[in-house]
N, C-alpha and C positions, 0 to 999 in steps of 0.2 A: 197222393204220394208224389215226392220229389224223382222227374225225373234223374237217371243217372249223370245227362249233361250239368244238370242244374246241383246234382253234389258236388260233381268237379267244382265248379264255378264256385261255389259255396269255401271248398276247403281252399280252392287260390287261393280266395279274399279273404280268409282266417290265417292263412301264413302267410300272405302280405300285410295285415294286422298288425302281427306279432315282429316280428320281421322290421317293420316301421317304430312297432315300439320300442323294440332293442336301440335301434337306432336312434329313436326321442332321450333312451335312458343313456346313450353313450355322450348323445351331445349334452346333456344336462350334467353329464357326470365330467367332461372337457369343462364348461364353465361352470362348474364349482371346484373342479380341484387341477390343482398344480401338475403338468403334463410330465415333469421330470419325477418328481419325488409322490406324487400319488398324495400327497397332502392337501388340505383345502388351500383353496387359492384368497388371496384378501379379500375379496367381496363376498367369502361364504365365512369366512371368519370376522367379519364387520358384521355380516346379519346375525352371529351367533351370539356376538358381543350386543351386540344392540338389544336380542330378546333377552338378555340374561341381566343387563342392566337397570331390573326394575325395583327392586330390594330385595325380594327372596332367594335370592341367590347369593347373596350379600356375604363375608365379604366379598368381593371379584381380581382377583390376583392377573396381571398380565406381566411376562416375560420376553423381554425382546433381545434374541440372541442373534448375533454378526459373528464370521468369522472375523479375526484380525489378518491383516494383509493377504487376502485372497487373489489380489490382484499377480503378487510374488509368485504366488503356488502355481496358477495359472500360466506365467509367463515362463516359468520352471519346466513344468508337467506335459501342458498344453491344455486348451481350453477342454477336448474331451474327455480326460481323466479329472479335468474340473467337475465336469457334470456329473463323470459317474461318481463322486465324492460325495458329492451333494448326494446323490441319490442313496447312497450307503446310508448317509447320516438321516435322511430323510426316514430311512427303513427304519433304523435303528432307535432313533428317537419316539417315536409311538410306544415302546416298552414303558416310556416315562411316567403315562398316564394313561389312567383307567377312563372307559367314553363316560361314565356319570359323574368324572370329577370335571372332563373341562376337553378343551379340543389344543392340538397342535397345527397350526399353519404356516405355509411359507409369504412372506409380506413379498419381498424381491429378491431380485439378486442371490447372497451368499445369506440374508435376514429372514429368521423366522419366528413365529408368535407361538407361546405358548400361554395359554387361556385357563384359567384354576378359579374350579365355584367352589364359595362357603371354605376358604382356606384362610390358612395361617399366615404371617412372615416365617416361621420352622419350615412350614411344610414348600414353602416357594424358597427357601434356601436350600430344600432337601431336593428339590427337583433339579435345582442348579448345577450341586454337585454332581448330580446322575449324569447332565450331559455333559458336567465338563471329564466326565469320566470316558463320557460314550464317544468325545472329541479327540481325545488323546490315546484313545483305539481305534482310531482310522486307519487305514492300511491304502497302500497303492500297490496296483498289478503292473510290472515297466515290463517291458518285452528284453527278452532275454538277460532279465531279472530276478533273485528271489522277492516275493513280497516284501515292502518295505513299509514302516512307520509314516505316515502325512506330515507328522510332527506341528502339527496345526493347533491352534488357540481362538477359544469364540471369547468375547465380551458378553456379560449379561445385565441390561436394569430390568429392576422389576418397578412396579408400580401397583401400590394395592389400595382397593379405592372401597369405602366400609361407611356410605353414608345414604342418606335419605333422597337426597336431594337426587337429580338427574341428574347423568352422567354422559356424555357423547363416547363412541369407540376413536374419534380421532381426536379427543382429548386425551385420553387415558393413553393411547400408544402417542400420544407427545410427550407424556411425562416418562413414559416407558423408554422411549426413544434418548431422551435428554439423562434419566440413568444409566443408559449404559455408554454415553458418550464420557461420561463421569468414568463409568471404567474404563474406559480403554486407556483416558488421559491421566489415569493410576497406574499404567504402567502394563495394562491388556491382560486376559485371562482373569478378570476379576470381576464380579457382581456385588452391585447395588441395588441399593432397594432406596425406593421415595413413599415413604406411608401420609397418604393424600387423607390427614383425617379435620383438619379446619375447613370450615364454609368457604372464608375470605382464600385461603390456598386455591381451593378447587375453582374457585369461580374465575381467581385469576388467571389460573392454566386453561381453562375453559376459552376465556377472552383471547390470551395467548397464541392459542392453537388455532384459534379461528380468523385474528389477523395473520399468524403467519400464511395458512393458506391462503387470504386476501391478496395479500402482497406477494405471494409466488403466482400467482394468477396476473396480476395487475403490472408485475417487474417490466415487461417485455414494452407496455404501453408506457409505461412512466418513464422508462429511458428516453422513448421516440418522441413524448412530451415534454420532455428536458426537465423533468420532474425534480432532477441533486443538480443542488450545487455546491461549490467549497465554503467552510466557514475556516477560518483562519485563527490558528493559535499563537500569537507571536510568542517569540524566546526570546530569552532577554541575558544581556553581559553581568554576568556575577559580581562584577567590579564596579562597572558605570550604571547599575541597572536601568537599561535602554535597551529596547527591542532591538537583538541584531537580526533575525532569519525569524521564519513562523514555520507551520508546516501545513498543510491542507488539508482539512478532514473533510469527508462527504457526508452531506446530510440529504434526506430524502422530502421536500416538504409537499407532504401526502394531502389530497384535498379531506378527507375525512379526519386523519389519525394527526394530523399536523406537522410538526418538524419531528423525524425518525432518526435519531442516534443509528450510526452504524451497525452496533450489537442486533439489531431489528432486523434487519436485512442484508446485511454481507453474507453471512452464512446460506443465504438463500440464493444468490447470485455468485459463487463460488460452486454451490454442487449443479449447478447449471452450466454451469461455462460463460454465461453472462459477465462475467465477472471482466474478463477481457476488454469487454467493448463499454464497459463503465469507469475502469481505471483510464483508458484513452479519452473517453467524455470529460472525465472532468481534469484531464490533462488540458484537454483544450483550452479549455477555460481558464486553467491558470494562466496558459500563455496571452490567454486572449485579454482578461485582466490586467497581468505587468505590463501589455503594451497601450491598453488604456493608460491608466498610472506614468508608463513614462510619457506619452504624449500628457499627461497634464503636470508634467515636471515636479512629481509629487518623488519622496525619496522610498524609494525604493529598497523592501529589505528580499534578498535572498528565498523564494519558497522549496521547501521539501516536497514532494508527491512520493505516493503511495502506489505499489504496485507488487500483483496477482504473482507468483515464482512461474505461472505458465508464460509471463511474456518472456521471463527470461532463458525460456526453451525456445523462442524464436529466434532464428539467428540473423535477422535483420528487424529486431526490435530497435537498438541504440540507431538507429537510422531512420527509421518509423519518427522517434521523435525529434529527430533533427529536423525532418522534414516540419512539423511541426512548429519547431521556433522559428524558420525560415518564415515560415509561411505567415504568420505574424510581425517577425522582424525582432526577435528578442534571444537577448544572448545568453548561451546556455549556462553561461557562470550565474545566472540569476534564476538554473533551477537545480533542484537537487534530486538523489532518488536517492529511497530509503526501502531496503530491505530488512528482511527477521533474519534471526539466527537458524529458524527452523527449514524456512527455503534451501539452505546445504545437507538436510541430511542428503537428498538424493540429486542424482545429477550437479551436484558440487563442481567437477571440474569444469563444465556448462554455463554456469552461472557465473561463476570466476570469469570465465572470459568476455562475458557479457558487461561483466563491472570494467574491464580494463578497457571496453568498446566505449562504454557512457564515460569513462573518466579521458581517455583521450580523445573524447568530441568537448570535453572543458565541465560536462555536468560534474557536483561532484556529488559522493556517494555517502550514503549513510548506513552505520547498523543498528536496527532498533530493535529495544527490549533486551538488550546485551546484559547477560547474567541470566538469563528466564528461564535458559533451554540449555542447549548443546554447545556453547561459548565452553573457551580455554584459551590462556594467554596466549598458546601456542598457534591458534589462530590467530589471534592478531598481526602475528609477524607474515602470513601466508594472504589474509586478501587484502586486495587493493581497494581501501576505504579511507576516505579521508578523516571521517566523525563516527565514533560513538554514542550510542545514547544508552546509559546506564537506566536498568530497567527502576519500576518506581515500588519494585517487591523492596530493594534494598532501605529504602526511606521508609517503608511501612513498619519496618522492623525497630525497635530503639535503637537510637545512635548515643545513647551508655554503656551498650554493649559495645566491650573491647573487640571481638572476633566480628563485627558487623562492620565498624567500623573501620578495623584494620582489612578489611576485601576489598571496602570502596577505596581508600588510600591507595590501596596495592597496585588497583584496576587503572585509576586515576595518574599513577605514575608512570607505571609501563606504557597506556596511552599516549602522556606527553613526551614519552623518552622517544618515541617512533614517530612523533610529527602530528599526532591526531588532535582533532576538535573532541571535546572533552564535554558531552553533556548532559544532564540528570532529571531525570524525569519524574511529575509526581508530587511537585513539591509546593507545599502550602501549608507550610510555617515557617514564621520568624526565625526559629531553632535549625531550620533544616538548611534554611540560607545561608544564618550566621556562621553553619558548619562547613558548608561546601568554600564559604570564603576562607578558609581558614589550608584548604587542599590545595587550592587554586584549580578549582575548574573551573570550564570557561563561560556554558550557558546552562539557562536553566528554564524548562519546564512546567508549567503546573500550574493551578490555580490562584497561588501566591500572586502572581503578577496580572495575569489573564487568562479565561476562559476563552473556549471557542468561539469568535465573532462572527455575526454575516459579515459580506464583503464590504455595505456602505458604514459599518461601524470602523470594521479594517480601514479602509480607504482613509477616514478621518486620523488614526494611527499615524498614517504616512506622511501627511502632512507637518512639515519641519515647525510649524510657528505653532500647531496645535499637539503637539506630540513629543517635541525635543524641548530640553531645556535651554534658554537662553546662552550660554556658553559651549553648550554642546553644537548648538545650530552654528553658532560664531565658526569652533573648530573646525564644524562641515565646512562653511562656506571657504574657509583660510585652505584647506585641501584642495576644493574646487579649483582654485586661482589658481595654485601650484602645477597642476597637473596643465591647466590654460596656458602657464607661461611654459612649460614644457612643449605644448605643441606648440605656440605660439614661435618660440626661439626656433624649432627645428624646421618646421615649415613655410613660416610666413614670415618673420623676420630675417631667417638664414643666418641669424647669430650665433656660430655654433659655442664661442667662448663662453657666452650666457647660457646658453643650454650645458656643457659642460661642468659649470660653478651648479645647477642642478642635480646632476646627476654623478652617480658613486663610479669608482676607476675602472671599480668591474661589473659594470650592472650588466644586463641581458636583455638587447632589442633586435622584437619582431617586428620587420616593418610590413607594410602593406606592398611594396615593392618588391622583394628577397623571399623567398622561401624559408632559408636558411638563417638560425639564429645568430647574432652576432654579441659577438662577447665581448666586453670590454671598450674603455673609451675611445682607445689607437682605433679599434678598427669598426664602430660606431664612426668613429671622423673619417675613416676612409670612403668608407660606402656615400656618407652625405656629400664630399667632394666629389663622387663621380654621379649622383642620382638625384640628387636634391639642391643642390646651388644653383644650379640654370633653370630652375622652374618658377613659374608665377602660380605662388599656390594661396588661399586662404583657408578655412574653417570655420565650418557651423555645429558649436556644442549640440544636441538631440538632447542627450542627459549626461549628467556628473556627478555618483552616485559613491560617497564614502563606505566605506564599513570597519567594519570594529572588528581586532584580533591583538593576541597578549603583545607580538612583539614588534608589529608593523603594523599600517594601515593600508586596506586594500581599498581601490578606488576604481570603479567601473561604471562605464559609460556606453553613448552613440554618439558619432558625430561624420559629420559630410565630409571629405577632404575635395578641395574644387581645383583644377588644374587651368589658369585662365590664360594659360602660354596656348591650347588647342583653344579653336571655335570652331561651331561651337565649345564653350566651357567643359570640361567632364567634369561630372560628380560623381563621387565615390562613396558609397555608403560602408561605416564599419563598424566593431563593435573594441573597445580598448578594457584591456584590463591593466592596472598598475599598482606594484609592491610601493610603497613609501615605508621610511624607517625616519624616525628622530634622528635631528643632526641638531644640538642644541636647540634654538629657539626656533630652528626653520628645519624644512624636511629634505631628503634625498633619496633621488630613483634608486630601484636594487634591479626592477624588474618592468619591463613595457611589453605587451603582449598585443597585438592588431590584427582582428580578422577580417574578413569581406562580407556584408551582409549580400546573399543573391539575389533577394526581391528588392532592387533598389528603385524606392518609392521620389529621387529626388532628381531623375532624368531631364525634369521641366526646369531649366535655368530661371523660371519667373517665378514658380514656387520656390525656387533657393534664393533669392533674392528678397523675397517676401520672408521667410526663413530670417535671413541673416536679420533681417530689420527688426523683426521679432524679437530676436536674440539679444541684438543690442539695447534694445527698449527693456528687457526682463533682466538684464543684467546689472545696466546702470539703477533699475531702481532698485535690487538687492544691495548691490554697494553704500546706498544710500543709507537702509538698514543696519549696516555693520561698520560702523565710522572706524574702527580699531582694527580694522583689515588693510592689508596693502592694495593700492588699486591696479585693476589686471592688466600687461601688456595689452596694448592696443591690437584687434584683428585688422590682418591687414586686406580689409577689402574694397580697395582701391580698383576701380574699372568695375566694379558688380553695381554700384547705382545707377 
């Protein structure tokens, strides 16, 4: 017989037992199910999915419901009445289904799975409705409040998957996933279904799903291994067809999957926040590029970049990339930023001021996809954008339709009445060119001309004897000169009569000296007789770079300005931009713009020296090239050999 000490001891360690099992079954019952709503958590809803995935259960319906803008309700509410929202809905949602048809789970966040064996598309629509029923009876308790309506809306895709073959649960909630992204972009509160019933479908969602997890795994390494780089789209003048600007798109070239289109992976580094530190990467790049390019005196067109609406809640982003072009030596008139229409729904007046920061640092600004989304003419007059890009829905549509075509005229009008770059995107046919010539807009878009290049295909673009037409290169170089005898006359000759017979009565010059723009030729002549006639100056071109527009020609460069009255010499590095207009057979200033580049790479008087020699050697042998040009005022650099 068991002493009595020895039952004590006995019943301890049978309610310590018990007691530990409880506590095995609490923690087992923590990780399987969801701490707020009492629901399974996604790893007991993947193992459910996984066993049920074998055929006999077949078909297998999965539901993937989100609230719509919970973030709102939240920021509204507060985050705890968020929770206990969720958890209402969590309660209430179990009435949906019975345990032998299927399980309900919460995936994350405001998302939850709803699991259906051996069902219908009826019966996964009739479930739908139940919860968008059970959604629109949510109630919130406010303190010193009566109860009130959440007034809340879930998105639903389903996915119903009815075949032989194996199936993964992170297949199936991708396709799950990717429907109800369909709804929301329908306009939210609405459910769709994807009936996954072809081999070649399922196998490619299958592939699908398993690179996108690849590449959300791998994003973070591929940035830090410089994995994207830009491929370049040039755009081209409606009129001369000739690339005026390109725009930048990133591609990802993956050592497995190869070169990755955007569409691949944007979306994945977006719901990360990656996003940020990839649209900077391959900013750099552009910049890092045009200034390749312009040291190899290659003509340089204008690039657009791309960028995330989170930089423009930064409020020292347009400064960010200043620093950037400095940092390089490239002038921001040679980059562009292009935003969507959809970046204003929120923080609108945020982003506005962000565009009026980049347009007076000289970038200038683009809107892309204009017509897609939330565009009205009435916008137009309200931000500060220099260019339109008319979306490429509108060219997909026939252009024999009267109402189609009279939008794009409309759009295309009021754009040019307000000063705007006018351009169409999408386009790749004969029909669709011959049309837009016909509106006068101004660039174009699309395959028609060029696809997305790498950069050493680009690079060959840029080049004037491979890429422009023989009369077009001529008109470049007849520009080039022009702008030459313009500084030439103001600074190193000190002719001002000749520089005058150049320039319009009222043009507007910035100089590198004056803060202050000066207006007009009287008082352009004053400031040179007090700032400019007693100095020994020369000039060393960097680049001189034309472009194309309906009613002037803009012309931007780099060049040294060298002061050899001080010795040492100074040199001055800068960046010029200049309006030209027809004046019968010869051209006239309207406008001279001169900045200071900060990183001045030309301190060393023997490297400008070496420089100028350069110059004169690449110059005279282009003259040689264009016998039908005038030949350039002489630099005057006298004392520099």
């Amino acid at each position: 017989m068991k002493s009595l000490k020895d039952k004590m001891v006995s019943r301890e360690v049978e309610e310590l037992r018990r007691e530990l099992q409880k506590k095995n079954e609490i923690i087992e019952m923590l990780l399987k199910h969801d701490n707020l709503t009492g629901l399974p958590n996604w790893e007991s809803t993947k193992n459910f999915m996984e066993s049920r995935l074998k055929g006999e259960y077949n078909p297998v319906g999965l539901l993937c419901v989100d609230f719509d803008s919970f973030k709102v309700f939240n920021q509204t509410y507060g985050y705890l009445l968020g929770d206990l929202l969720l958890a209402q809905f969590g309660s209430r949602v179990q009435e949906c289904v019975q345990i032998e048809e299927g399980l309900i789970g919460r995936l994350n966040g405001e998302a939850f799975l709803v699991v259906l064996l051996q069902t219908t598309p009826e019966r996964m629509r009739e479930i739908s409705e139940k919860i968008f029923s059970i959604v629109s009876a949510l109630t919130v308790d406010l303190p010193d409040t009566a109860r009130v309506n959440a007034n809340l809306t879930v998105s639903i895709g389903g996915a119903l998957w009815n075949r032989a073959e194996e199936m993964s649960p992170y297949a199936l909630l991708r396709q799950a996933d990717f429907a109800m992204c369909r709804a929301k972009r329908g306009g939210r509160g609405q459910y769709v279904l994807i009936e996954l019933n072809q081999p070649s479908e399922i196998t490619q969602g299958i592939q699908n799903a398993e690179m996108a997890m690849r590449l959300a795994v791998e994003m973070r390494g591929a940035l830090e291994m410089k994995q994207f780089e830009p491929f370049y789209q040039p755009l081209y003048s409606v009129k001369e067809q000739l690339p005026v600007t390109a725009e930048a798109l990133v591609r990802w070239r993956h050592p497995v999957y190869g070169v990755l289109s955007p569409d691949r992976f944007l979306p994945l580094f977006e719901n990360s926040g990656l996003i940020v530190k990839l649209d900077l990467y391959m900013f750099e790049c552009n910049c890092r590029n045009i200034r390749r390019w312009l040291d190899e005196g290659l003509n340089v067109l204008p690039v657009y970049c791309n960028f995330s609406r989170l930089h423009f809640l930064n409020e020292g982003f347009a400064d960010l990339l200043l620093e950037f072009t400095q940092k390089y030596r490239v002038a921001t008139r040679n980059l562009g930023i292009e935003i969507t229409e959809n970046m204003l729904v929120e923080d609108a007046q945020v982003i506005i001021e962000q565009m009026h920061k980049l347009r007076a640092l000289g970038f200038s600004v683009a809107m892309d996809d204009f017509g897609a989304g939330y565009s009205s003419f009435g916008m137009l007059q309200e931000l500060p954008v220099d260019t339109i890009k008319l979306d490429s829905m509108f060219f997909q549509r026939n252009l024999s339709d009267f109402k189609n075509t009279s939008i794009i005229c409309a759009i295309v009008a009021i754009a040019k009445a307000l000063g705007m770059t006018v351009i169409c995107e999408g386009i790749e046919t004969e029909a669709q060119v011959a049309f837009l010539r016909t509106i006068e807009c101004d660039e174009i878009q699309g395959f028609y001309f060029a696809r997305p290049m790498e950069t050493a295909e680009f690079s060959k673009l840029l080049c004037v004897k491979g890429g422009i037409s023989a009369g077009s290169a001529a008109r470049a170089n007849l520009e080039r000169i022009f702008i030459e005898k313009i500084f030439d006359a103001f600074y190193v000759s000190k002719d001002f009569e000749q520089f005058a017979s150049f320039v319009s009565s009222d043009a507007e010059w910035h100089d590198l000296y004056f803060k202050d723009a000066l207006q007009g030729i009287d008082e352009i002549k004053k400031y040179f007789e007090q700032n400019i006639a007693g100095k020994k100056l020369s000039i060393i071109y960097r680049s001189i770079t034309p472009h194309r527009a309906d009613h002037f020609t803009p012309v931007s460069g780099e060049a040294v300005l060298v002061d050899e009255s001080l010795q040492p010499p100074m040199c001055t590095n800068f960046y010029f931009a200049a309006n030209c207009v027809p004046d019968g057979e010869s051209l006239k200033l309207t406008k001279m713009t001169m900045d200071l580049i900060r990183a001045d790479s030309y301190v060393n008087l023997f490297r400008a020296q070496n420089e100028i020699r350069i110059g004169q050697a690449k110059q005279l042998n282009e003259r040689k090239n264009y016998p039908l040009t005038t030949p350039c005022c002489r630099l005057g650099l006298s004392g520099m050999s």
